[in-house]
C-alpha positions as MATLAB code, in Angstrom:
seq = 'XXXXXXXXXXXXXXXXXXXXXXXXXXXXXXXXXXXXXXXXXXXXXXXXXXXXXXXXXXXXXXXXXXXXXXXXXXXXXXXXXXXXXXXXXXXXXXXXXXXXXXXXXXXXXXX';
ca = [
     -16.209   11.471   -4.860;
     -14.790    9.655   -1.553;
     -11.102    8.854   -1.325;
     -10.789    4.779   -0.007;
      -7.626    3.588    1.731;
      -7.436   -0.400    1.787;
      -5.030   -1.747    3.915;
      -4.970   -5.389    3.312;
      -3.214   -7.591    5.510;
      -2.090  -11.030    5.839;
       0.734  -12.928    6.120;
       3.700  -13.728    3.730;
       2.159  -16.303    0.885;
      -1.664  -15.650    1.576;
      -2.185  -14.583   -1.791;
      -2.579   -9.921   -0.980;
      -0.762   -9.654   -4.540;
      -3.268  -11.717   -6.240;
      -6.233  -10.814   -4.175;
      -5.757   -7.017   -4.671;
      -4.778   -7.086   -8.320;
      -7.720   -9.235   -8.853;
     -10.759   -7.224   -6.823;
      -8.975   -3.507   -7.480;
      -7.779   -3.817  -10.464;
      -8.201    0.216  -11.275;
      -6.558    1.007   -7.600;
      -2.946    1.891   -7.117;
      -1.677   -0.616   -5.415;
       1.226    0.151   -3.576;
       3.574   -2.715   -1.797;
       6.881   -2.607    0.516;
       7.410   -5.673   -2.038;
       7.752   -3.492   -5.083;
      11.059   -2.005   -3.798;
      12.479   -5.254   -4.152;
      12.001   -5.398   -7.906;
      14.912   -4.517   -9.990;
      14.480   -3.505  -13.632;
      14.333   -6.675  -15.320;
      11.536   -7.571  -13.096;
      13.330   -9.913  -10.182;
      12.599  -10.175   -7.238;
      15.875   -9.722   -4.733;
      14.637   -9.935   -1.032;
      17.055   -8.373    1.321;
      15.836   -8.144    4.879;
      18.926   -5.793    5.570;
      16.548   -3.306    3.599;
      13.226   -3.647    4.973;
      13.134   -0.582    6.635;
      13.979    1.155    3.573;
      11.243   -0.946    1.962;
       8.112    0.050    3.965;
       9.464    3.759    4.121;
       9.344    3.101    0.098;
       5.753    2.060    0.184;
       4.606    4.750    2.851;
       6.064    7.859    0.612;
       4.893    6.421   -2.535;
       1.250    6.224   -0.843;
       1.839    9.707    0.497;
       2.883   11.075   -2.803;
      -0.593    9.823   -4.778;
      -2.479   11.040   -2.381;
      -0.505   14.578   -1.897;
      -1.316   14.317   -6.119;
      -5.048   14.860   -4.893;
      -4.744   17.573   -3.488;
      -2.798   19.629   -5.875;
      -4.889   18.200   -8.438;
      -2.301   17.520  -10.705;
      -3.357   13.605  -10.949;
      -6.393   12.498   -8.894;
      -5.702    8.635   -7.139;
      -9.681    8.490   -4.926;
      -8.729    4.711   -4.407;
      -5.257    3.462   -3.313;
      -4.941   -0.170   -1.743;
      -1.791   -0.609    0.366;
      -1.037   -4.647    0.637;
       1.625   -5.364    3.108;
       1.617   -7.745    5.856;
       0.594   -5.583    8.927;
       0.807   -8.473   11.118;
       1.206   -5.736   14.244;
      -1.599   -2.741   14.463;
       0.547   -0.268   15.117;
       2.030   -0.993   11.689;
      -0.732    0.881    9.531;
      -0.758    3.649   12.272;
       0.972    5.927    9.417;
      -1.248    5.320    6.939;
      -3.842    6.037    9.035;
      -2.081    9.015    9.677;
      -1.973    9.796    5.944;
      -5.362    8.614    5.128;
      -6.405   11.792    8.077;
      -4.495   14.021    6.585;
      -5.497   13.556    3.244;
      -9.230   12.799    3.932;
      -9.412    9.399    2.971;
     -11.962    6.791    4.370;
      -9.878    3.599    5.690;
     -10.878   -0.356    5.240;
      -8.656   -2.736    6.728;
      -9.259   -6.432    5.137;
      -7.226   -9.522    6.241;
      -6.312  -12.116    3.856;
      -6.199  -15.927    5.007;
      -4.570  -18.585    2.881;
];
């Protein structure tokens, strides 16, 4: 079975959320946006933190696929929505997506 990396782009408000929950429904989605969520479910923006945010969203990406390949859990599809408005943004996950064998699609989403 092939291991898929989608890195869907777009900018802030063009609907990635939505789109990926609704076409990859059975992917892990993974979003710098989730580390804003507090228990209760709120959202708390803080752009003080938005370093700590994508480094969030990288290790948690990292960490499914490293689950491959000890077996322990087995994640072959993992979409990665974030705004990647610069290339060099998804240059780690390309990096990961090497290093873990996975094949990469990069889609952009326009409002």
């Amino acid at each position: 079975m092939s291991k898929i990396l989608v890195l869907l782009r777009g900018l802030p408000g063009s609907g990635k959320s939505s789109f990926a929950k609704h076409m990859w429904s059975d992917f892990v989605i993974c979003e710098a946006d989730q580390f804003f969520y507090d228990q209760e479910g709120n959202y708390n923006f803080d752009p003080s933190k938005l370093r700590d945010a994508h480094k969030y969203c990288k290790d948690k990406v990292e960490t499914f696929m490293s689950d491959n390949e000890k077996n322990s859990q087995f994640y072959p599809e993992i979409v990665v929505s974030n705004t990647f408005t610069r290339e060099w943004e998804m240059d780690e996950y390309f990096k990961l997506a090497k290093k873990y064998n996975y094949q990469v699609v990069s889609l952009i989403v326009e409002n």
